[in-house]
Backbone and ligand atoms as CSV (ligand in chain L), in Angstrom:
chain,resi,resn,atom,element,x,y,z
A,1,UNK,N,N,-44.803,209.840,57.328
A,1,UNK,CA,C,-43.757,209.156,58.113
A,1,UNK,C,C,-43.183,210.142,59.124
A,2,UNK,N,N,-42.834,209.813,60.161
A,2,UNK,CA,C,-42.479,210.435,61.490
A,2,UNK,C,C,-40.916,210.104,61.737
A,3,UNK,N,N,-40.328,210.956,61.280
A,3,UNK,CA,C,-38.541,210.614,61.924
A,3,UNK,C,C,-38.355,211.352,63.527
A,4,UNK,N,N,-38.298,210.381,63.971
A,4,UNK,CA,C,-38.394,210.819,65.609
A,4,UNK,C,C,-37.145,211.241,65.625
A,5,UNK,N,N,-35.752,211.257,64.975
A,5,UNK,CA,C,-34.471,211.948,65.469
A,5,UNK,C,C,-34.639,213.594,65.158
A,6,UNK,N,N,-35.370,213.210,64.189
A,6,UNK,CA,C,-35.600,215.220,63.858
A,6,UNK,C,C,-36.773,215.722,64.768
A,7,UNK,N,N,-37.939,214.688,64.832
A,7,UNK,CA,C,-38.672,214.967,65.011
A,7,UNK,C,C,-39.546,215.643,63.933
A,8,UNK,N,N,-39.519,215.855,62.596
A,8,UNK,CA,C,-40.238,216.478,61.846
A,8,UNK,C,C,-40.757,214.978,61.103
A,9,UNK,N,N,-42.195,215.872,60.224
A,9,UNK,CA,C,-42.774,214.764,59.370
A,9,UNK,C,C,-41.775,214.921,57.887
A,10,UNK,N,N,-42.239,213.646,57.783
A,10,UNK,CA,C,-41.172,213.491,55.990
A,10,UNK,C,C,-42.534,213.770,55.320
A,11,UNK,N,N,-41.713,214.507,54.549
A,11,UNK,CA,C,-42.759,214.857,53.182
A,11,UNK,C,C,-43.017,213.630,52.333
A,12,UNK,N,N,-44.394,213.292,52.193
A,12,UNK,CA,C,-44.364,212.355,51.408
A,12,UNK,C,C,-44.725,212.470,50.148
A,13,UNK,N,N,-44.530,212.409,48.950
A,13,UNK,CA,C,-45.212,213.085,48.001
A,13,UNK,C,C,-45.879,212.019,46.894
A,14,UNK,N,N,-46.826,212.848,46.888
A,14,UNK,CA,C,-48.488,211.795,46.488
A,14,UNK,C,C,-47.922,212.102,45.061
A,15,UNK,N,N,-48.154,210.927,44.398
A,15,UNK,CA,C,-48.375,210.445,42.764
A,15,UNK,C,C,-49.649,210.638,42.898
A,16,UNK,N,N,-50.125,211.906,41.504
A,16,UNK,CA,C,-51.110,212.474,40.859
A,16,UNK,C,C,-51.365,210.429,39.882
A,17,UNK,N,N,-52.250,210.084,40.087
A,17,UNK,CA,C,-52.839,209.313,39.339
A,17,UNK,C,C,-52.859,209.708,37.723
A,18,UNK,N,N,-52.014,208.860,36.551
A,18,UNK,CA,C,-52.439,209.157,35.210
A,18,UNK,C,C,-53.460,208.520,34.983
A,19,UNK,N,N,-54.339,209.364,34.814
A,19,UNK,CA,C,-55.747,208.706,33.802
A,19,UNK,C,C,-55.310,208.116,32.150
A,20,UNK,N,N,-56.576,207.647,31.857
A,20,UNK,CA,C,-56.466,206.987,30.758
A,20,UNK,C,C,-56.162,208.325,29.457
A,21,UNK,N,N,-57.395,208.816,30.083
A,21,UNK,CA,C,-56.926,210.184,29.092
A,21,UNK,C,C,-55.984,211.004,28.829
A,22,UNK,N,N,-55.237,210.895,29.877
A,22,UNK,CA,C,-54.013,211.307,29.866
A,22,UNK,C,C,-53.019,210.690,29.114
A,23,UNK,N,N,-52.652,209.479,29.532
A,23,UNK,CA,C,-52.061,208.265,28.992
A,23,UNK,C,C,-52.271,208.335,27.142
A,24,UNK,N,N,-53.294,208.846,27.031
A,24,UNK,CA,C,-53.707,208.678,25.465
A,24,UNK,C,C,-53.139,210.166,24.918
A,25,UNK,N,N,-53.269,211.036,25.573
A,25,UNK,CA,C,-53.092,212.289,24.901
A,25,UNK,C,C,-51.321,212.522,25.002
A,26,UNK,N,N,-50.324,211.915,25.984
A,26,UNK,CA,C,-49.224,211.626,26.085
A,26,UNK,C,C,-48.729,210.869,24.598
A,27,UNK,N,N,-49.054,209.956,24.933
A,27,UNK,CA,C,-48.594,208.888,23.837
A,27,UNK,C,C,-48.830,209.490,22.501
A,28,UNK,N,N,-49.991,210.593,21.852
A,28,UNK,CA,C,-50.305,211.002,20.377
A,28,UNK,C,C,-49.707,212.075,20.366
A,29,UNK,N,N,-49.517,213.048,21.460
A,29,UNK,CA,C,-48.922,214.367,21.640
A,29,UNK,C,C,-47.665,215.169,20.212
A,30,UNK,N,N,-46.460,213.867,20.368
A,30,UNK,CA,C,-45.756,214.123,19.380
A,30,UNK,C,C,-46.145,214.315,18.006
A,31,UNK,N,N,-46.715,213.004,17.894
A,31,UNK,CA,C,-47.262,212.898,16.595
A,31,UNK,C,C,-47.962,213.678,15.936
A,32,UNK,N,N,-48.893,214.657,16.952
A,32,UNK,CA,C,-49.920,215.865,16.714
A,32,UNK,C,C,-49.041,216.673,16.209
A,33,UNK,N,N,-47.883,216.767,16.826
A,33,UNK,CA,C,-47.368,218.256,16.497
A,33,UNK,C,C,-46.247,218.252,15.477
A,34,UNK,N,N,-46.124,217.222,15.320
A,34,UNK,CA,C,-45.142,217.046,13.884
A,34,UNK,C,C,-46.154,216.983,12.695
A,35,UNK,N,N,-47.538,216.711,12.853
A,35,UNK,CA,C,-48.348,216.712,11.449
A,35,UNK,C,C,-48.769,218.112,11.892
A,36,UNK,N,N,-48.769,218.644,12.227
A,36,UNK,CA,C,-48.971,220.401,12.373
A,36,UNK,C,C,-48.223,220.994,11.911
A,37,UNK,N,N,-47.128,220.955,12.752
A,37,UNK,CA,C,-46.074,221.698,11.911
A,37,UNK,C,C,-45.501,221.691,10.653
A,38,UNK,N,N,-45.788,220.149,10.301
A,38,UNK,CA,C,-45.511,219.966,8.793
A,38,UNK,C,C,-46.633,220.182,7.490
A,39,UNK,N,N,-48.032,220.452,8.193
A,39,UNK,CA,C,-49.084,221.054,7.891
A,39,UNK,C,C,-48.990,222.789,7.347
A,40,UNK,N,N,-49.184,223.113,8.694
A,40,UNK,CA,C,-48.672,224.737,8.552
A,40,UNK,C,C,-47.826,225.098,7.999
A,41,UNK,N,N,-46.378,224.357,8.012
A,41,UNK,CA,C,-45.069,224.974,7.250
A,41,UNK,C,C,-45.687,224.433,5.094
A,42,UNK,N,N,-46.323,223.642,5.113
A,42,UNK,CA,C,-46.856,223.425,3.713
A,42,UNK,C,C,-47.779,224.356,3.849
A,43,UNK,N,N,-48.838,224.610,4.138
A,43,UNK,CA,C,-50.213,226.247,3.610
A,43,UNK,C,C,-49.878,227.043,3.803
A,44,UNK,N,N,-48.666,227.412,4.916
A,44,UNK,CA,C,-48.284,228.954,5.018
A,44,UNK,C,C,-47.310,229.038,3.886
A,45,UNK,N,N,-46.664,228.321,2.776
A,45,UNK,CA,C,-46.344,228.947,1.540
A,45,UNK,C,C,-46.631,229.217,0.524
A,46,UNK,N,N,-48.555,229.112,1.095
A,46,UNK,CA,C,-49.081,230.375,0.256
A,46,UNK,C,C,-49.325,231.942,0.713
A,47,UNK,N,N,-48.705,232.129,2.216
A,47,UNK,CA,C,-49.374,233.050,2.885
A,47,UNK,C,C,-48.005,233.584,3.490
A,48,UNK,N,N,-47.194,233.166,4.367
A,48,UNK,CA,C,-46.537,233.909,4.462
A,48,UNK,C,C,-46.738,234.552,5.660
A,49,UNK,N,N,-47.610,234.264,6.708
A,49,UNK,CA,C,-47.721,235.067,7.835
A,49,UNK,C,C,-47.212,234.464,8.928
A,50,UNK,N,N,-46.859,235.570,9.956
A,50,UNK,CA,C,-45.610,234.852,10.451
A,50,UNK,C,C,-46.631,234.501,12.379
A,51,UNK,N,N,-46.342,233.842,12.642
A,51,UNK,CA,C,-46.459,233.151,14.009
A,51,UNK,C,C,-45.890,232.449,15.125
A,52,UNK,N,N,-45.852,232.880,16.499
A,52,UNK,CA,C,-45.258,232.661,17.361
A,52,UNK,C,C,-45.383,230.958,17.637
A,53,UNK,N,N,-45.864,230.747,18.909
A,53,UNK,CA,C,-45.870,229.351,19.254
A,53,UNK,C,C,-46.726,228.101,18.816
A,54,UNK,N,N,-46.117,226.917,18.661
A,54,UNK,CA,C,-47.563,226.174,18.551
A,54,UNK,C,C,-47.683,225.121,19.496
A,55,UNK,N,N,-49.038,224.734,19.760
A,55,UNK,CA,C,-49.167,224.395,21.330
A,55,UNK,C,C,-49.816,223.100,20.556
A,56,UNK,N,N,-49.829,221.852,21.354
A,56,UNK,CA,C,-50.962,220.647,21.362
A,56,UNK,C,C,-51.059,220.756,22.531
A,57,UNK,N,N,-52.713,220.292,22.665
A,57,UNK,CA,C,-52.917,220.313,24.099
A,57,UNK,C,C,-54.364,219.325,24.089
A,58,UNK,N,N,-54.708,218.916,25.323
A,58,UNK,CA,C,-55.700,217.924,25.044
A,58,UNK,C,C,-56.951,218.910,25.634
A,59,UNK,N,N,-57.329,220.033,24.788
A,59,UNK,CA,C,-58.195,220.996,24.821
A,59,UNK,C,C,-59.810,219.909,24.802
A,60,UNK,N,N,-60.208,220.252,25.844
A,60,UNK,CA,C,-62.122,219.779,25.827
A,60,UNK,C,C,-63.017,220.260,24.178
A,61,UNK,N,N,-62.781,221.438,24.009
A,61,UNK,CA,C,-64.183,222.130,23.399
A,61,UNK,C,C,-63.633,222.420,21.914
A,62,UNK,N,N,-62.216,222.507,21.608
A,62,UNK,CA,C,-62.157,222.467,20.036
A,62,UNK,C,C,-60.579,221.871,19.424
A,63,UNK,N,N,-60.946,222.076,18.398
A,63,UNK,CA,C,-59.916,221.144,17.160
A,63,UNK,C,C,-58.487,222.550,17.647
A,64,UNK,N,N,-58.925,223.876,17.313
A,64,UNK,CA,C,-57.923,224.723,17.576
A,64,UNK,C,C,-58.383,226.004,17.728
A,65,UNK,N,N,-57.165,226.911,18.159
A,65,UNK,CA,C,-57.402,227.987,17.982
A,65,UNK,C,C,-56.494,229.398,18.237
A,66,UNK,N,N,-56.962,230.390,17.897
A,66,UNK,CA,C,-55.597,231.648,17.205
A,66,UNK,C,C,-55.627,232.098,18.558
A,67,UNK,N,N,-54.651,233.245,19.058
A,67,UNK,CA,C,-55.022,233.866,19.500
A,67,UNK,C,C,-54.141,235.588,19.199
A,68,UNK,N,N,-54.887,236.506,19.523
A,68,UNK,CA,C,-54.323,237.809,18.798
A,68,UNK,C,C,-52.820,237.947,19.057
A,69,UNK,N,N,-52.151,236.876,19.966
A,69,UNK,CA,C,-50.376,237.122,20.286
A,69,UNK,C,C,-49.720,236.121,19.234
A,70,UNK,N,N,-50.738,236.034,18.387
A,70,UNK,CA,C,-50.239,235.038,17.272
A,70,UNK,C,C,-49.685,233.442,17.614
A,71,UNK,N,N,-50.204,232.966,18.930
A,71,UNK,CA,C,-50.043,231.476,18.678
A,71,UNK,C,C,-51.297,230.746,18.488
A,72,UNK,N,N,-50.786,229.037,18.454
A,72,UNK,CA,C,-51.395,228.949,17.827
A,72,UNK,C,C,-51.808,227.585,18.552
A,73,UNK,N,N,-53.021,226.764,18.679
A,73,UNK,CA,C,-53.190,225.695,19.667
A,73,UNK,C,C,-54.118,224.705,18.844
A,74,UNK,N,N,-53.794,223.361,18.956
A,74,UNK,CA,C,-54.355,222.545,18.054
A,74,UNK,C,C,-54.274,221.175,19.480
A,75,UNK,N,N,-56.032,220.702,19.073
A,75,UNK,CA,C,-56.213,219.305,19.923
A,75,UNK,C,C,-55.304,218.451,19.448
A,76,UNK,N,N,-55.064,217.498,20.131
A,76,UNK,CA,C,-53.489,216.278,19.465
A,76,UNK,C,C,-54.819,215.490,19.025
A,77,UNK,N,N,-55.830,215.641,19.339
A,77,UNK,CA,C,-57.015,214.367,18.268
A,77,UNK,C,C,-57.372,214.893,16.975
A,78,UNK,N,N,-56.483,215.796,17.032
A,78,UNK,CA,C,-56.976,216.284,14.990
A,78,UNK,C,C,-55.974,215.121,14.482
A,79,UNK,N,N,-55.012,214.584,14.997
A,79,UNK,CA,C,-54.433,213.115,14.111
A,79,UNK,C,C,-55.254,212.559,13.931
A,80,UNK,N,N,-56.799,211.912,14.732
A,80,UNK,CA,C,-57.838,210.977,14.600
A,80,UNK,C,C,-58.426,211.331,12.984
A,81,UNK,N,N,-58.333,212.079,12.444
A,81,UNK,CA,C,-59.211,212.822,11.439
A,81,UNK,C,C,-58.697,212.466,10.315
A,82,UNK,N,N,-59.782,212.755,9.153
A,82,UNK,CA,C,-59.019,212.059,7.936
A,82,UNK,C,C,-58.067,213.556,7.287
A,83,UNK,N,N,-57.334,213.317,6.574
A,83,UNK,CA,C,-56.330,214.232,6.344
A,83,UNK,C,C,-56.817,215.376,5.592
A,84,UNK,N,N,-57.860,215.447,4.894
A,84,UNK,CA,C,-58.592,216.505,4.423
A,84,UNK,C,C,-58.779,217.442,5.427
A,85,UNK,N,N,-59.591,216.746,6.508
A,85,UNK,CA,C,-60.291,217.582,7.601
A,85,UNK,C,C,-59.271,217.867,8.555
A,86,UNK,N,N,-57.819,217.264,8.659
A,86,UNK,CA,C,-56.521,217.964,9.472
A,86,UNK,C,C,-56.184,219.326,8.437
A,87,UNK,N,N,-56.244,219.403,7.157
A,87,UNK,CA,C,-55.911,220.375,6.693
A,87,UNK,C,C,-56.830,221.303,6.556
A,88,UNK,N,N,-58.179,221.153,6.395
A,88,UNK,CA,C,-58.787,222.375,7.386
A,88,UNK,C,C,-58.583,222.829,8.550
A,89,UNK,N,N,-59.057,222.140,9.539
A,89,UNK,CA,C,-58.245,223.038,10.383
A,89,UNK,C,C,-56.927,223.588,10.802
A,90,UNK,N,N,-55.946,223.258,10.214
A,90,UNK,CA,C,-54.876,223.611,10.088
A,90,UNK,C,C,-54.978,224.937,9.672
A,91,UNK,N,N,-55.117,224.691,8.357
A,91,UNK,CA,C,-55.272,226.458,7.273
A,91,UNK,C,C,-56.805,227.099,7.805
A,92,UNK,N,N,-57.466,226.634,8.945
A,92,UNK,CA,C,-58.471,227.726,9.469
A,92,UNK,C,C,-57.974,228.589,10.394
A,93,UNK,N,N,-56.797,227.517,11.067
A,93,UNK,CA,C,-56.096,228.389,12.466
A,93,UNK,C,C,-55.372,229.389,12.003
A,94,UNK,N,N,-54.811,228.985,10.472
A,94,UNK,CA,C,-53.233,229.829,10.008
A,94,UNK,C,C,-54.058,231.362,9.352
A,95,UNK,N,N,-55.169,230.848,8.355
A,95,UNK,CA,C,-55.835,231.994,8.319
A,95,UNK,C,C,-56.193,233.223,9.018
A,96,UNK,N,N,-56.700,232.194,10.863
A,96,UNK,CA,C,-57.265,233.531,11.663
A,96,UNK,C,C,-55.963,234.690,12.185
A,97,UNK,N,N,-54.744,233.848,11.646
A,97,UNK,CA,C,-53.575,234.754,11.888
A,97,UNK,C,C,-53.325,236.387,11.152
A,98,UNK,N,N,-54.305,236.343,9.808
A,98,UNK,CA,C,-54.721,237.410,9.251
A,98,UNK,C,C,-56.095,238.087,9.356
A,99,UNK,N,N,-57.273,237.216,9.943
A,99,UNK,CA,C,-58.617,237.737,9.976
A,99,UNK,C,C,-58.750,236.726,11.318
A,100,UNK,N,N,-58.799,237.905,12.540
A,100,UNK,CA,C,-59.148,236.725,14.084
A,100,UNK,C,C,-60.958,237.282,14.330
A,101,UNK,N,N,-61.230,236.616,13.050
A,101,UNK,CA,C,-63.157,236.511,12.560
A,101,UNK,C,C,-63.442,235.550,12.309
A,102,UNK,N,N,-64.667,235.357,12.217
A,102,UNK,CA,C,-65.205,234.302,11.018
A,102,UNK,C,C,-66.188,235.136,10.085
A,103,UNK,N,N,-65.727,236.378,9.814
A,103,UNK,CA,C,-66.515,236.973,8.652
A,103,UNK,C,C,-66.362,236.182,7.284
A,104,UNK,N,N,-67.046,237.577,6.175
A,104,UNK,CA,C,-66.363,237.153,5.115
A,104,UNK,C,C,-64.821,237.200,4.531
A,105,UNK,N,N,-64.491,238.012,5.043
A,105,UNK,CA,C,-62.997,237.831,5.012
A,105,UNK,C,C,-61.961,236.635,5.029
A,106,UNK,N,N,-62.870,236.759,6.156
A,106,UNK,CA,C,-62.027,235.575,6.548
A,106,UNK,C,C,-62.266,234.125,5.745
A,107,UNK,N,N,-63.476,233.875,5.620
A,107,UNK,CA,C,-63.823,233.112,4.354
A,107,UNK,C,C,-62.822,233.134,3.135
A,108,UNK,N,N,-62.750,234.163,3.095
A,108,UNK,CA,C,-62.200,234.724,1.492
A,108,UNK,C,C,-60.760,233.890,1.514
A,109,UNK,N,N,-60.189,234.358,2.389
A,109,UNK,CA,C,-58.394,234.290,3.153
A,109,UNK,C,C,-58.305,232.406,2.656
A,110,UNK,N,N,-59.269,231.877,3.191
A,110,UNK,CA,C,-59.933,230.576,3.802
A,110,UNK,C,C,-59.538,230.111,1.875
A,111,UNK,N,N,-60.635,230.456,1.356
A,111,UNK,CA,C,-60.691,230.204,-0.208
A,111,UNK,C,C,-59.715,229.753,-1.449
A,112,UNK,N,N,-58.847,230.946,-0.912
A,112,UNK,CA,C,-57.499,231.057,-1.957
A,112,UNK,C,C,-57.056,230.256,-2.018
A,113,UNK,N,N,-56.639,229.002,-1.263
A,113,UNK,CA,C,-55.742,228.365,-1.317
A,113,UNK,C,C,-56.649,226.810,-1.361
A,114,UNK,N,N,-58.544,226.873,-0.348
A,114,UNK,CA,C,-59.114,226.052,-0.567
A,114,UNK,C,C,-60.028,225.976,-1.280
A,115,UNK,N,N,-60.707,225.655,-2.233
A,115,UNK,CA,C,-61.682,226.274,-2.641
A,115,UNK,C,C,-62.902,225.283,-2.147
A,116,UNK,N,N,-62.296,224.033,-1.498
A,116,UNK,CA,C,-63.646,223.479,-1.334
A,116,UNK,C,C,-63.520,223.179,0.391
A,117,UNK,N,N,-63.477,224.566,1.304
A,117,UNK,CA,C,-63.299,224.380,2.345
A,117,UNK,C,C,-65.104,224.865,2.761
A,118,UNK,N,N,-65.380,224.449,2.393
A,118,UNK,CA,C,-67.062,225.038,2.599
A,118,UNK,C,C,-67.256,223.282,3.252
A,119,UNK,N,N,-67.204,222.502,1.917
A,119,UNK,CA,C,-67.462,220.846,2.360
A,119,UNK,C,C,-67.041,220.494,2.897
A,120,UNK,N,N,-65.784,220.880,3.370
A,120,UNK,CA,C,-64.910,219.978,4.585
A,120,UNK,C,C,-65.424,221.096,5.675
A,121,UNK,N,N,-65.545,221.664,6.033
A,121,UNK,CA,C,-66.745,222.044,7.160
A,121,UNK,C,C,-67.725,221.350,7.697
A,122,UNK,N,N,-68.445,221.199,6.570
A,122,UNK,CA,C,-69.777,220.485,7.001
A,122,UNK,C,C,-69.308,218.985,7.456
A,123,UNK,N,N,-68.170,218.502,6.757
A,123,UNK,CA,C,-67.774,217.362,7.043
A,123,UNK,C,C,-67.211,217.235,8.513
A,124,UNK,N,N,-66.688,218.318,8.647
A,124,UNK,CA,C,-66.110,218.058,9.920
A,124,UNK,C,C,-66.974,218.455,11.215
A,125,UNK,N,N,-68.034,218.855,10.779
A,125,UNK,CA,C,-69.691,219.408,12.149
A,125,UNK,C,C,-70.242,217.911,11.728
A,126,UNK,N,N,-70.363,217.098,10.706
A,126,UNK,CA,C,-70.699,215.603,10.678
A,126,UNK,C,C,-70.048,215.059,11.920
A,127,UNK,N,N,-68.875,214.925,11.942
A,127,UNK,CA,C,-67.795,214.471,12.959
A,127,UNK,C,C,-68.383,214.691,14.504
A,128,UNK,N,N,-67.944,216.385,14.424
A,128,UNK,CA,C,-68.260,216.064,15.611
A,128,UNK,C,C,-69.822,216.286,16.141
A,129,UNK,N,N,-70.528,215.989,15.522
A,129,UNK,CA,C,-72.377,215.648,15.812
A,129,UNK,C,C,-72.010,214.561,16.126
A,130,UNK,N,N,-71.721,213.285,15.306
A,130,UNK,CA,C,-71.728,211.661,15.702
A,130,UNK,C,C,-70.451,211.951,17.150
A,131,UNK,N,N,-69.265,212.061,16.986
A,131,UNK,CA,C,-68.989,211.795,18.320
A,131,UNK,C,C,-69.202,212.539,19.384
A,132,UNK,N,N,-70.135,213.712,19.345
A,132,UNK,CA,C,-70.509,214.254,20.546
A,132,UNK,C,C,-68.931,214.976,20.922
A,133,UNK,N,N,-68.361,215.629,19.907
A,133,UNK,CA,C,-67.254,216.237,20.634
A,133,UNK,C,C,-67.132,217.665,20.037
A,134,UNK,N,N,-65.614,218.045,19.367
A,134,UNK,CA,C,-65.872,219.473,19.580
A,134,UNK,C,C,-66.979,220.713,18.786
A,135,UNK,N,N,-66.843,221.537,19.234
A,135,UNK,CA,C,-67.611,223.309,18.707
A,135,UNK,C,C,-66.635,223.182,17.912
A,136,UNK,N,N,-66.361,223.803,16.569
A,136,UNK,CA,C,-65.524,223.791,15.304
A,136,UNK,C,C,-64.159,225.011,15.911
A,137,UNK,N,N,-64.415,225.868,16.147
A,137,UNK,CA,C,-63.379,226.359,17.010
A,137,UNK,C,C,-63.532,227.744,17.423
A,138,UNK,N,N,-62.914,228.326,18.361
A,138,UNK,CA,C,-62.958,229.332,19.201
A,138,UNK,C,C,-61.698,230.630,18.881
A,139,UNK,N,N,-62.200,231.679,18.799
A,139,UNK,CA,C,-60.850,232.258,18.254
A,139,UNK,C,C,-60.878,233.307,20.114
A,140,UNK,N,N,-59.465,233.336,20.460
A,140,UNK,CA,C,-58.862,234.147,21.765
A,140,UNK,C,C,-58.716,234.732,21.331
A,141,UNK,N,N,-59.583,236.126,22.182
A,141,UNK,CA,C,-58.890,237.348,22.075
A,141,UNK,C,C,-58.016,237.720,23.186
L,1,ZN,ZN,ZN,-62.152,229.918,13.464
C-alpha cells in the first residue's frame, strides 16, 4: 500500500501460512510435555540426576534426545505411543543424562530400573519400520 501523504510504502506484513502439521503439533504440544514431565519426575526417583530444560518440539528424525548441557528434547508424537514405549523413551533420554552413549553402560543405567527395556526397543523400531518415521534417537554433543 502506497500512502501518498508520506509518501512511504506501508509495511504490509505477510501471514506465514499454518500448515496442517503445524496445526497438529500446536494443538498436542501441551499435552506432550505434561506426560514428560510427569514421566521424568516419576523415573528420575530412582536416579536422581539433575537436568536443565525440557523442550517438545516437532523434531523430523527422533522420539528424543540429551544433550551434554543437560537438556532434554522429546517429539510431542511420543503421546501417539502406547505408554510402555513413552516410558522408554523417557528413561532412555533421562539415562543419557549419566552415560551420553549407547554403550554398555549405558544399557546397564537403562536396566536398573527396566529390566525389560531390551523388548520395548524392538517394539518401538516395529513402530517406527511400519510408519516410516523416526531413527530411535540421537544423542548431541
Ligand atoms: Zn539414546
Amino acid at each position: 500500500m502506497f500512502n501518498f501523504w508520506s509518501g512511504k510504502k506501508k509495511r504490509v506484513t505477510k501471514r506465514v501460512p499454518v500448515t496442517k502439521e503445524r496445526q497438529h503439533y500446536l494443538a498436542h504440544k501441551e499435552m506432550a510435555r505434561e506426560l514428560v514431565l510427569t514421566r521424568l519426575h516419576y523415573w528420575n526417583q530412582f536416579y536422581n540426576f539433575n537436568y536443565n530444560r525440557v523442550v517438545i518440539r516437532n523434531q523430523k528424525t527422533c522420539w528424543g534426545s540429551c544433550s551434554s548441557l543437560k537438556n532434554l528434547n522429546f517429539s510431542y508424537k511420543i503421546i501417539f505411543l502406547p505408554i510402555h514405549l513413552q516410558d522408554y523413551v523417557v528413561l532412555h533420554e533421562l539415562c543419557h543424562l549419566k552415560e551420553l552413549h549407547h554403550g554398555p553402560a549405558f544399557w546397564q543405567e537403562m536396566a536398573k530400573v527396566m529390566p525389560d527395556f531390551s523388548e520395548r526397543r524392538g517394539e518401538l523400531r516395529k513402530i517406527e519400520r511400519q510408519y516410516h518415521t523416526f531413527v530411535l534417537d540421537r544423542v548431541l554433543y
